[in-house]
C-alpha positions in Angstrom: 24.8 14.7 -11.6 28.3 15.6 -10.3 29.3 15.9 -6.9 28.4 19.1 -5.2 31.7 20.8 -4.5 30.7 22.4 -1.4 29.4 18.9 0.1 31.7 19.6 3.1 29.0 22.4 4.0 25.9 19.9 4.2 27.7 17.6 7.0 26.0 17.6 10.7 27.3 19.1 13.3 27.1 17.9 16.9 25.9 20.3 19.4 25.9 19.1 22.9 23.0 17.0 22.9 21.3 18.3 19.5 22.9 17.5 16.1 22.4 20.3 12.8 21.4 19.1 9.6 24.2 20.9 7.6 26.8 24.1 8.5 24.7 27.2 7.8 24.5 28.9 11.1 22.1 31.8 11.2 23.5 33.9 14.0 21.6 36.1 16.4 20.6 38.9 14.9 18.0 41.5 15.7 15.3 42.4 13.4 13.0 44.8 14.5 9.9 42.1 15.4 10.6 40.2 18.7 7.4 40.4 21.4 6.2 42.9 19.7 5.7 41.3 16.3 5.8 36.8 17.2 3.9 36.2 14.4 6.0 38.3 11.6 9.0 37.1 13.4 7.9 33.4 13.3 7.2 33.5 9.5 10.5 35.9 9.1 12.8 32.7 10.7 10.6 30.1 9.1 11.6 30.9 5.6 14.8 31.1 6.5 14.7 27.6 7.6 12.5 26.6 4.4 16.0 28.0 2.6 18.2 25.6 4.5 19.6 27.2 7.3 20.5 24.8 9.6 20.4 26.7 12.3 18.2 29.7 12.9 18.3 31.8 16.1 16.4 35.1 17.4 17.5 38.1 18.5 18.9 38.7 22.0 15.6 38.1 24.5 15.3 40.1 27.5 14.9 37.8 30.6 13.9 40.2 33.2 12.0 43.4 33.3 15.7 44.8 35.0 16.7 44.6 31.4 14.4 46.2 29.9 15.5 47.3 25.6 12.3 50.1 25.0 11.4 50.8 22.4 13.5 48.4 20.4 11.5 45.4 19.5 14.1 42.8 20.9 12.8 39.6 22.2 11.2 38.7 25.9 11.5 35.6 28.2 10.6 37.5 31.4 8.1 34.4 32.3 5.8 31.8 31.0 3.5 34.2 29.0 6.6 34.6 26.6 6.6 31.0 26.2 3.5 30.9 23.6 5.4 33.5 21.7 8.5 32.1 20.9 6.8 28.7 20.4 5.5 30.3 17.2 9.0 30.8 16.5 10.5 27.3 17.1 7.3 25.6 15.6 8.2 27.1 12.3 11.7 26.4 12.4 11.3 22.7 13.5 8.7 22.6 10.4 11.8 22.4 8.3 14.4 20.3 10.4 16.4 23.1 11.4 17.6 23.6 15.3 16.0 26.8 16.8 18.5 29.1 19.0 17.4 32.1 21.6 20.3 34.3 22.8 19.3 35.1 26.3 20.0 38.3 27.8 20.8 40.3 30.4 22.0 44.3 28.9 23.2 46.4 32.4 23.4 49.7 31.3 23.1 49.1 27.7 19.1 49.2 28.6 17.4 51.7 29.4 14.4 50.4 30.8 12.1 53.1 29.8 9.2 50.7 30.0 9.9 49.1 33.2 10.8 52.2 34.7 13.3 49.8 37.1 16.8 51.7 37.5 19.0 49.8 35.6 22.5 47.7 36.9 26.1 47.4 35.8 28.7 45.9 37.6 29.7 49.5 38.1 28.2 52.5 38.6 27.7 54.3 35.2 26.1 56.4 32.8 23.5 54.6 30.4 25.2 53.5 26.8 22.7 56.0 25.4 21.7 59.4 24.8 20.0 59.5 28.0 20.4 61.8 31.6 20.2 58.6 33.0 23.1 55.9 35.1 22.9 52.4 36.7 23.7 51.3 39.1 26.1 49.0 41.0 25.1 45.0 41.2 25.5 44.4 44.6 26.2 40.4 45.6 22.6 40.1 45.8 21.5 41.8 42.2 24.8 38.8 41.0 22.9 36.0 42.6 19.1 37.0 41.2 20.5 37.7 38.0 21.8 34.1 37.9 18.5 32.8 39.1 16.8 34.9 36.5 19.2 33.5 33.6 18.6 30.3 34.8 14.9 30.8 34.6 14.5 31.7 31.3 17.0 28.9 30.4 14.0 26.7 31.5 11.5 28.6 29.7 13.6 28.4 26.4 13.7 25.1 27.0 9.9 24.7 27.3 9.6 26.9 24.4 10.8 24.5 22.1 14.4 25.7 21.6 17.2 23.9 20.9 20.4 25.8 21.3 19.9 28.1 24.5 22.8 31.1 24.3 25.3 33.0 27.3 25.7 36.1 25.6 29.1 38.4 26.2 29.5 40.5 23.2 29.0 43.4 21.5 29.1 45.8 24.9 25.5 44.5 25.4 25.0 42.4 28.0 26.2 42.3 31.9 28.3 38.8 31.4 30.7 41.1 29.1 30.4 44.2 31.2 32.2 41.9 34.0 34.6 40.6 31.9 36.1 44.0 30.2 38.1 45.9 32.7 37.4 49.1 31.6 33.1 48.5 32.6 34.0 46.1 35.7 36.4 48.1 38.6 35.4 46.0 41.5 37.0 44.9 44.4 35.4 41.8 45.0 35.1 38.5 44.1 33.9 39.3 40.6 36.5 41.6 40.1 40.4 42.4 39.6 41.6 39.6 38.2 40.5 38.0 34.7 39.6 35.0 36.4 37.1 36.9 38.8 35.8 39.3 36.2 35.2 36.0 34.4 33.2 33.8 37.3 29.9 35.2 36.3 30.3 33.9 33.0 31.5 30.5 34.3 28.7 30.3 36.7 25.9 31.1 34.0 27.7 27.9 31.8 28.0 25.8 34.4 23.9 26.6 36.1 22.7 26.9 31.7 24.4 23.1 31.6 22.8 21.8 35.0 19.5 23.3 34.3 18.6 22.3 30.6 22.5 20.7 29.5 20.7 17.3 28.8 18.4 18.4 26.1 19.3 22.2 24.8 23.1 22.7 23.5 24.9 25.7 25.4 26.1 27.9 23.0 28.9 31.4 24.5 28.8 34.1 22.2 31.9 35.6 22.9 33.9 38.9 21.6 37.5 38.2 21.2 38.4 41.8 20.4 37.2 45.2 20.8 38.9 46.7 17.9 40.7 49.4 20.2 43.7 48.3 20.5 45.3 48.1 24.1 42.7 50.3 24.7 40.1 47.4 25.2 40.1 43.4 24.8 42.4 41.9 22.6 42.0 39.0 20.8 46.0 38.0 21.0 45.9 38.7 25.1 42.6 38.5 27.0 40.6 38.1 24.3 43.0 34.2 23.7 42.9 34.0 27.7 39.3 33.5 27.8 38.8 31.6 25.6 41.5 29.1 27.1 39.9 29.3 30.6 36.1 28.2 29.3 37.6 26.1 26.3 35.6 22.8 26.8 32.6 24.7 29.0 30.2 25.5 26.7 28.9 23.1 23.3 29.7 26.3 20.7 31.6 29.1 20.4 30.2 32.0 18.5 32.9 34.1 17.8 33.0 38.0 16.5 34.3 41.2 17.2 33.0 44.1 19.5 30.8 46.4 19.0 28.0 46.0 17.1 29.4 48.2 14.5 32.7 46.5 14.0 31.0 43.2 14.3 28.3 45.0 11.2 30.6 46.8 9.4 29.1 48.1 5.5 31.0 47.0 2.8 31.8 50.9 2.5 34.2 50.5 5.5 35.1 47.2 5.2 34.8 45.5 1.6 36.2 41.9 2.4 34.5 38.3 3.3 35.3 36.8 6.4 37.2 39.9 7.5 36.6 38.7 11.0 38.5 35.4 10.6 41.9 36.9 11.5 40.8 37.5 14.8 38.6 34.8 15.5 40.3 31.6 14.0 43.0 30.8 16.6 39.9 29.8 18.3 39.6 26.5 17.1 43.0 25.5 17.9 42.0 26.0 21.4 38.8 24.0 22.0 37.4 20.6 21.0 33.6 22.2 20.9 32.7 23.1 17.5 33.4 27.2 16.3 30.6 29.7 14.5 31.8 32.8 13.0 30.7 35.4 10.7 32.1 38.2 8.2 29.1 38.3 5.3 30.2 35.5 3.8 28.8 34.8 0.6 31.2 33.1 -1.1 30.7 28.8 -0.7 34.0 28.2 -2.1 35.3 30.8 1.1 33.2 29.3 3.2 34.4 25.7 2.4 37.9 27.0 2.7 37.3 27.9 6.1 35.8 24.4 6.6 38.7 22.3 4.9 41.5 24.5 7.1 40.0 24.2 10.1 39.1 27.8 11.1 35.3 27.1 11.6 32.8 24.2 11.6 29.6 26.7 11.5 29.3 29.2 8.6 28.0 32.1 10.3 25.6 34.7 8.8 22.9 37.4 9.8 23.2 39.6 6.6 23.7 37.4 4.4 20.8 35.0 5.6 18.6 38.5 5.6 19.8 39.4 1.6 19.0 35.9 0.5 17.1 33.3 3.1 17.5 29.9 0.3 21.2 30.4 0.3 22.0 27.4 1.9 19.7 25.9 -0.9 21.0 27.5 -3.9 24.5 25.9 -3.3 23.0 22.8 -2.4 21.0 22.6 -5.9 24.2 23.9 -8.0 22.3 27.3 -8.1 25.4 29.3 -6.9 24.8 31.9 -9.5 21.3 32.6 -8.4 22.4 33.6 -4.8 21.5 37.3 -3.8 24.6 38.2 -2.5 24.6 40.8 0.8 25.6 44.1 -0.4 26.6 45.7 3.3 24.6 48.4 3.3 22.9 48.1 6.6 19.5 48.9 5.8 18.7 45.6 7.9 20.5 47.3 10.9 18.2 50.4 10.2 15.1 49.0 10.6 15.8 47.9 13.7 17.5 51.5 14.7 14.1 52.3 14.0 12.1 49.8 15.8 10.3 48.9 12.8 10.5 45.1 10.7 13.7 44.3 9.1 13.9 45.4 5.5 16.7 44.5 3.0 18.2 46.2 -0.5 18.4 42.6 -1.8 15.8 40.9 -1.1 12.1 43.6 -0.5 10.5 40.1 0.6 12.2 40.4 3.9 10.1 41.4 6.7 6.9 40.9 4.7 6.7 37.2 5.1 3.9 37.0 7.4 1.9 40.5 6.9 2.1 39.7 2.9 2.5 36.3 2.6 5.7 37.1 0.9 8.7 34.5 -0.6 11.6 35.2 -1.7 12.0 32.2 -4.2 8.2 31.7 -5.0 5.4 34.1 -6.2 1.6 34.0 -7.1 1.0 32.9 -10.5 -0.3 35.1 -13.4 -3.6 35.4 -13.7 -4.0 36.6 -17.2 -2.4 36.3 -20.4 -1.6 40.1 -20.8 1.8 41.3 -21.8 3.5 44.2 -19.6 5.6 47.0 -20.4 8.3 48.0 -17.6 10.0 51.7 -18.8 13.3 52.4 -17.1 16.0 49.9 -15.8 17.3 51.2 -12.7 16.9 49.0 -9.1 12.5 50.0 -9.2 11.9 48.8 -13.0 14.6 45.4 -12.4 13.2 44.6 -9.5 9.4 44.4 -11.2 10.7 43.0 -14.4 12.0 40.1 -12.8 8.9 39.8 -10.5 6.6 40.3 -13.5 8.1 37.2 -15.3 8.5 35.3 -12.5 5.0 35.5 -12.4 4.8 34.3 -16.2 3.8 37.1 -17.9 5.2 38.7 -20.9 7.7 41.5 -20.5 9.0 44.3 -22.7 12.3 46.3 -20.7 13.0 49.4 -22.4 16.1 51.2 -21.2 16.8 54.7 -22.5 20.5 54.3 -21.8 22.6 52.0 -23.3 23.4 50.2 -19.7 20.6 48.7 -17.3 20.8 49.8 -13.9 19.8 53.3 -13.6 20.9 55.3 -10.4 23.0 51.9 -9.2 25.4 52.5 -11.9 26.4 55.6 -10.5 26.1 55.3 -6.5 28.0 51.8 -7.0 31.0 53.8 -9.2 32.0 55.7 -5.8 34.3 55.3 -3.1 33.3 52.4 -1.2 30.1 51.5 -3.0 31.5 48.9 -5.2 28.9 46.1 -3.8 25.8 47.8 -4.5 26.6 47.0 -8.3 25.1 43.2 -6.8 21.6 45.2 -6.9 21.7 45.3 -10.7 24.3 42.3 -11.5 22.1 39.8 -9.7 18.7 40.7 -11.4 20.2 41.5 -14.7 22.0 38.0 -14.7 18.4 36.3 -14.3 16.5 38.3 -16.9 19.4 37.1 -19.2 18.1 33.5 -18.3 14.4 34.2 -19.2 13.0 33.6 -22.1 10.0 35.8 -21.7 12.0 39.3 -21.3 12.3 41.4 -24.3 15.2 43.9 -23.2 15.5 47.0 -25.1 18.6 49.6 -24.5 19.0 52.5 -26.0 15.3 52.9 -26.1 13.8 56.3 -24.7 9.9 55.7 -25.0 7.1 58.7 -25.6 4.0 58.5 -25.7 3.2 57.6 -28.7 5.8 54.6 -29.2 3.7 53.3 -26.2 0.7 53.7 -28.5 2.5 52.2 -31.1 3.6 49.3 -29.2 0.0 48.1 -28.1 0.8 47.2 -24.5 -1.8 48.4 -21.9 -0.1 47.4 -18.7 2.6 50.0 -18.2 5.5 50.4 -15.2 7.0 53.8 -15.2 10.5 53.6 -13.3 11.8 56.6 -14.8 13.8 57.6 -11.9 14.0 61.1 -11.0 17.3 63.8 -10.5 18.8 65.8 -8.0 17.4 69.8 -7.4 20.1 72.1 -8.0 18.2 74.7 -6.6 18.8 74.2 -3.2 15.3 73.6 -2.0 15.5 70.8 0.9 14.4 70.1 4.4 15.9 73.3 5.7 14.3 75.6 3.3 11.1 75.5 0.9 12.3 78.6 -1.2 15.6 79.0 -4.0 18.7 80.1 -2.7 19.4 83.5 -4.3 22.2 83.7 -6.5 22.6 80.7 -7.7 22.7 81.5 -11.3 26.5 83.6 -10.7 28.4 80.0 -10.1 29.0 76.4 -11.3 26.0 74.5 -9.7 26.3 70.2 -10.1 24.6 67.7 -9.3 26.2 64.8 -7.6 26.4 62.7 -11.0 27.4 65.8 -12.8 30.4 66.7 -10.1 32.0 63.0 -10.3 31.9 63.4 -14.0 33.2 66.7 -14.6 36.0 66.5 -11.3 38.6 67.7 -14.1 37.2 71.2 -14.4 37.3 72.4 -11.0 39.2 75.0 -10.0 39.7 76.2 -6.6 37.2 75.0 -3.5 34.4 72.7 -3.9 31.7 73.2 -1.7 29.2 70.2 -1.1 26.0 71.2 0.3 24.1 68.7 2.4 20.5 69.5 2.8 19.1 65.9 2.6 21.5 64.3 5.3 21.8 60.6 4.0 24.2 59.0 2.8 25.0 60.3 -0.4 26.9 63.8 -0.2 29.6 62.1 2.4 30.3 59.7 0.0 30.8 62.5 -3.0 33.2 64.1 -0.5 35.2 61.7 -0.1 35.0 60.5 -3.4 36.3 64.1 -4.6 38.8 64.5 -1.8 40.7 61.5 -3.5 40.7 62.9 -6.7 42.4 66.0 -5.2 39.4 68.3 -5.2 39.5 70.7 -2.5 36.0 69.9 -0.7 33.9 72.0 1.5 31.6 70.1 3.0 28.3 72.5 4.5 25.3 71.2 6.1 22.4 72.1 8.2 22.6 69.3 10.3 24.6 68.7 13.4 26.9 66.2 12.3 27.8 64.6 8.9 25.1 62.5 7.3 23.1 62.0 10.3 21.3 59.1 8.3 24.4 56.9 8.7 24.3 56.8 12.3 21.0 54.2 12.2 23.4 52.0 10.0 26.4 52.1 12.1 28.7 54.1 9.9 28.1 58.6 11.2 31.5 58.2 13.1 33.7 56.2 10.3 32.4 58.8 7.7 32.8 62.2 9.6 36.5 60.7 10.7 36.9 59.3 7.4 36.6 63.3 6.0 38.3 64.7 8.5 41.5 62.5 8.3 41.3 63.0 4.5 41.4 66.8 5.1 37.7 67.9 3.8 36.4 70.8 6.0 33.5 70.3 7.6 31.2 73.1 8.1 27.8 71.7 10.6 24.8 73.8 11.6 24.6 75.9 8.8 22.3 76.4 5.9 23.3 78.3 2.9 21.2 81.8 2.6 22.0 82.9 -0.9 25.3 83.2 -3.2 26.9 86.5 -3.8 30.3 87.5 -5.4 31.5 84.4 -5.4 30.5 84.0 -1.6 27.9 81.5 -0.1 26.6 83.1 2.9 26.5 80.5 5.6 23.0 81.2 8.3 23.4 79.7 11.7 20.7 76.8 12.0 20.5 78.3 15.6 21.4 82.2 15.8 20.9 83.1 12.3 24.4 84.8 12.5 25.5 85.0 8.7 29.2 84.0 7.7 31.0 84.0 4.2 32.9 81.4 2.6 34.5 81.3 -0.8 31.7 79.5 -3.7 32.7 79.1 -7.1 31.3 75.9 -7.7 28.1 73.9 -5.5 27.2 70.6 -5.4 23.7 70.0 -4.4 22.4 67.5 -2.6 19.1 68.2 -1.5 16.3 67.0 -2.7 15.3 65.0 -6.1 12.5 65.1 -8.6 10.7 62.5 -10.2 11.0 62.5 -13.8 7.1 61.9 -14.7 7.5 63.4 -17.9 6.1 60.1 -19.8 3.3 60.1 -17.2 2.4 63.4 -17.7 2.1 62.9 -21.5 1.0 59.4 -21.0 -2.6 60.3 -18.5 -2.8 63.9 -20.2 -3.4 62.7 -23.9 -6.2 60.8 -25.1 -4.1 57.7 -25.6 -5.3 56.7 -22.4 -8.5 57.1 -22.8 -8.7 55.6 -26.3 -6.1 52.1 -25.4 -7.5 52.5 -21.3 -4.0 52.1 -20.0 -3.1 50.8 -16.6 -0.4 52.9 -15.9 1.8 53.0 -12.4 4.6 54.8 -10.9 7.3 52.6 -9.2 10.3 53.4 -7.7 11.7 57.1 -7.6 9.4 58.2 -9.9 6.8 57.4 -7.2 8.7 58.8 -4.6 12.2 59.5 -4.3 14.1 57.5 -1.3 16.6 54.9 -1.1 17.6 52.1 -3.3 15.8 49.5 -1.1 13.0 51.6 -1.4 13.0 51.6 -5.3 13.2 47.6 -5.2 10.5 47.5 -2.5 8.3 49.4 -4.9 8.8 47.8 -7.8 8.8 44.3 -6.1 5.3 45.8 -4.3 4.0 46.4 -8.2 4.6 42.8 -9.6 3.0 41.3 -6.3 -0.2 43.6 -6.8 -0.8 43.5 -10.7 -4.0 41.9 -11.5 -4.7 41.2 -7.6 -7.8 41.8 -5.7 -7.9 44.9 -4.3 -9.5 43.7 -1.0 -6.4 41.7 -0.7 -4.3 44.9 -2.0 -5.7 46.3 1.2 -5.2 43.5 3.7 -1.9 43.2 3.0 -1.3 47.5 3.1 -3.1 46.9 6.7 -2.5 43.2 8.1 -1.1 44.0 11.8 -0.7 41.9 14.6 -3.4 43.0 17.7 -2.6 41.9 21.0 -4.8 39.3 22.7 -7.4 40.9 25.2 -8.2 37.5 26.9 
């Protein structure tokens, strides 16, 4: 066998006292489990060990009731009782030699504590970083010293838990140690303030007390944010951001470098479409320090990431969404199975699950968050059980997803494609502005069912009822997909806009293809409020289409705001010139005129409409369905028919791949176990 040419990224890395079996470097990152969920998140950050990671860390854990993250599902170390917990955690991660790490925390006024109910503390007195009538207040010298003794605390508890790599967190605006440092958060007089080096003597003392407390068996790892990304505005990583770093060079064992906050740190690929786009700010780092350097930038790439390695900007390859999209990366380049890596496609969906205090999910990979309430893997799957061939109608991110599952499995599958390219809605949401990534939904599960031998792929291939008959396959997957309303029923209203019949109405697929033949303004209505209509804006506006955007909602695609993107797309439109028209639903068309209703008055104003996009609502196409269960086909062949994907139920794509993963898992399963898996929840002891 030839040498693996990314060998440099299987060398150890000394930690302090702990040494990591290779460079992959799972990076904190939350994921919607933590105290809640310690058995799903156990088995979540197992696997990822089972895939090679040398490294594997939790989210940021709470280590007093002061700082308090409710309702988010972040991790505890308040006192001993967490301890149990979080064993489950490093216990899994141990089971395959990889070094567990616990980013301890302490948030200020980036918590709320809702559940605590204790008023929370800044080093200044301010309003909470939320949507909430609510401030902190200021730390006096006391709150300073019991924070420290609570910091060390958990240190010791970590410690006891099993951990091996025990964090000081100052980044992403969230916890106090960066709240001191940053001058804008941190206007004291004392002691801890003015100067850098007194905004930066917290930090120093929580090293230095980490060190003496658990230094000789636990490394002491700094996550630090060079730069805010606001210019002179904030921290800079050629100014303070450099200055720090020189004054706590040798202090801790690793730096974890990124960018504040956590939406410039997680930017989508929409935004920002380039690996390692962090590196310019992070890699004068290493020119600074002896200790080794982590940082991230959804790296994918090995031969980038050994790049990195061989010029001396990191030691540690860095990853939360990457690690999330596919767990056996490490793996995969260490078995020369580069090609088989699911590569992240930035669409946030991980950071949305959290956003919505529920388990991580991912477009990539619909194993993600099921590993302990499924029994779910990402590289292995139950056997078949039978010998009986499937049939999987319509190729779009639902009908891949269970095609590749299916054989997988071993059984026989038939892929019929009534287009002449596989994909389905992909294809089109992956041609726009920005979206250029998502295309790794389809390339990465059309590249393996070109490698199996027991997919029969049919394009071109637009299946009724009868062809089914004819074919003689019982087991049948309808991911027909479904298509946008154009008749402007949504969530604002359940009834036709009027009218609608006088102009040019498109659908979003139908716009992008016919941009040539508008004349005049374009007005974009937004009645479903993802994702989609700000990205046909903006597509539009670049082809020089004069776009009115209108929605009900108060802001542009309110959806994007869970995945850390509303403000770069309503700016995005603005500085592109589209006008933006919020907190109105369109009433009914009329010469030419879309009258606009107040979501709040019901006042009624006029705009020109000679053309409407919609974007509303979409209906599954269960045409085949229909004729399939209606005729007696079924009853003579007894057809197991199911609806995957958006012809289920229209939602996102990671949806659609959920589904259709959720169908391979379940064919020919026990319905008992069908159930268990629908239901399997974690109860909390009563003892």
């Amino acid at each position: 066998m030839n040498k693996n040419p990314y060998s440099r990224l299987f060398e150890s890395v000394k930690i302090g006292p702990v040494v990591t079996k290779n460079r992959f470097y799972q990076v904190p990152h939350c994921c919607g489990m933590g105290h809640v969920r310690p058995r799903a998140h156990a088995a979540m950050r197992g696997v990822k060990a089972k895939g090679g990671w040398g490294v594997v860390s939790t989210e940021e854990a709470e280590i007093h009731p002061s700082s308090d993250l409710a309702p988010y599902a972040e991790q505890r170390i308040w006192d001993k009782k967490d301890i149990p917990a979080l064993r489950l955690m490093t216990d899994a991660v141990h089971e395959h030699g990889a070094l567990a790490a616990i980013e301890l925390t302490h948030s200020g006024h980036n918590s709320t504590n809702l559940f605590s109910r204790i008023p929370p503390m800044s080093p200044n007195a301010q309003a909470l970083n939320f949507l909430y009538p609510k401030q902190a207040r200021r730390m006096t010298k006391k709150d300073i010293s019991d924070f420290r003794a609570w910091h060390r605390k958990a240190a010791l508890n970590a410690k006891a838990a099993g951990f091996d790599i025990v964090y000081v967190y100052a980044g992403h605006g969230m916890s106090v140690a960066q709240q001191f440092i940053l001058p804008d958060m941190n206007n004291r007089s004392d002691e801890y303030g003015g100067s850098l080096e007194n905004r930066l003597r917290l930090t120093r003392e929580l090293l230095e007390e980490t060190r003496e407390a658990i230094g000789d068996s636990c490394g002491i790892a700094f996550r630090f944010a060079v730069d805010e990304l606001k210019g002179k505005d904030g921290m800079q990583y050629q100014e303070e951001g450099r200055a720090v770093v020189e004054l706590l060079a040798e202090h801790p064992d690793l730096w974890d470098v990124n960018v504040s906050d956590w939406s410039n740190d997680s930017q989508t690929s929409r935004f920002q479409p380039d690996e390692a786009y962090q590196m310019p700010y992070v890699e004068f780092v290493k020119k600074i320090t002896t200790k080794p350097v982590v940082g991230v930038g959804r790296l994918t790439s090995p031969d980038l990431m050994t790049k990195l390695i061989e010029k001396g900007a990191l030691d540690l390859i860095g990853a939360a969404r990457p690690s999330i999209a596919d767990p056996y990366l490490p793996n995969k380049i260490k078995e020369h199975k580069v090609d088989q890596i699911k590569e992240c496609i930035g669409c946030n969906i991980c950071v949305s699950s959290d956003n919505f205090t529920v388990p991580i999910r991912c477009t990539q990979n619909p194993t993600m968050g099921e590993e302990w309430r499924r029994g779910w893997d990402p590289e292995n799957i139950k056997p078949k059980v039978t010998d009986q061939k499937t049939l999987v109608v319509g190729s779009g991110p639902a009908g891949l997803e269970c095609a590749v599952q299916l054989s997988r499995r071993g059984y026989e599958v038939v892929l019929a494609e009534s287009k002449n390219k596989l994909g389905g809605r992909v294809l089109f949401e992956s041609s726009l502005k920005g979206l250029s990534a998502w295309k790794r939904v389809v390339d990465n599960r059309v590249h393996e069912i070109l490698q199996k031998n027991n997919i029969e792929v049919y394009k071109e291939s637009r299946l009724t009822a009868e062809l089914i008959d004819e074919l003689d396959i019982k087991n049948i997957f309808l991911a027909t997909g479904s298509s946008w309303r154009k008749d402007g029923i949504g969530r604002s209203r359940r009834n036709r806009i009027q009218g609608l019949e006088t102009i040019n109405v498109y659908s979003p697929e139908e716009a992008v293809e016919n941009y040539k033949d508008f004349n005049g303004p374009l007005v974009i209505y937004d009645d479903e409020q993802g994702y989609l209509a700000g990205v046909v804006a903006d597509h539009l506006n670049d082809k020089n289409i004069e776009v009115i955007f209108v929605t009900p909602a108060s802001v542009v695609s309110p959806w994007t705001d869970s995945t850390l993107e509303q403000k770069r797309v309503q700016g995005a439109l603005i500085n592109s010139g589209v006008k933006i028209i919020c907190n109105q639903s369109i009433s009914k068309i009329e010469n030419d005129k879309a009258f606009l209703e107040c979501t709040y008055t019901g006042t009624i104003t006029k705009i020109p409409c000679e053309s409407i996009v919609m974007v509303t609502e979409r209906i599954s196409d269960n045409e085949l369905y229909d004729s399939l269960t209606q005729s007696k086909l079924e009853e003579k062949k007894q057809y197991n028919i199911k609806l995957i994907g958006d012809a289920e139920a229209p939602g996102l794509i990671a949806d659609a791949v959920y589904l259709g993963h959720l169908a391979a898992q379940n064919f020919e399963a026990d319905e008992a176990d069908i159930e268990r898996g629908m239901f399997m929840r974690e109860m909390p002891s009563l003892k």
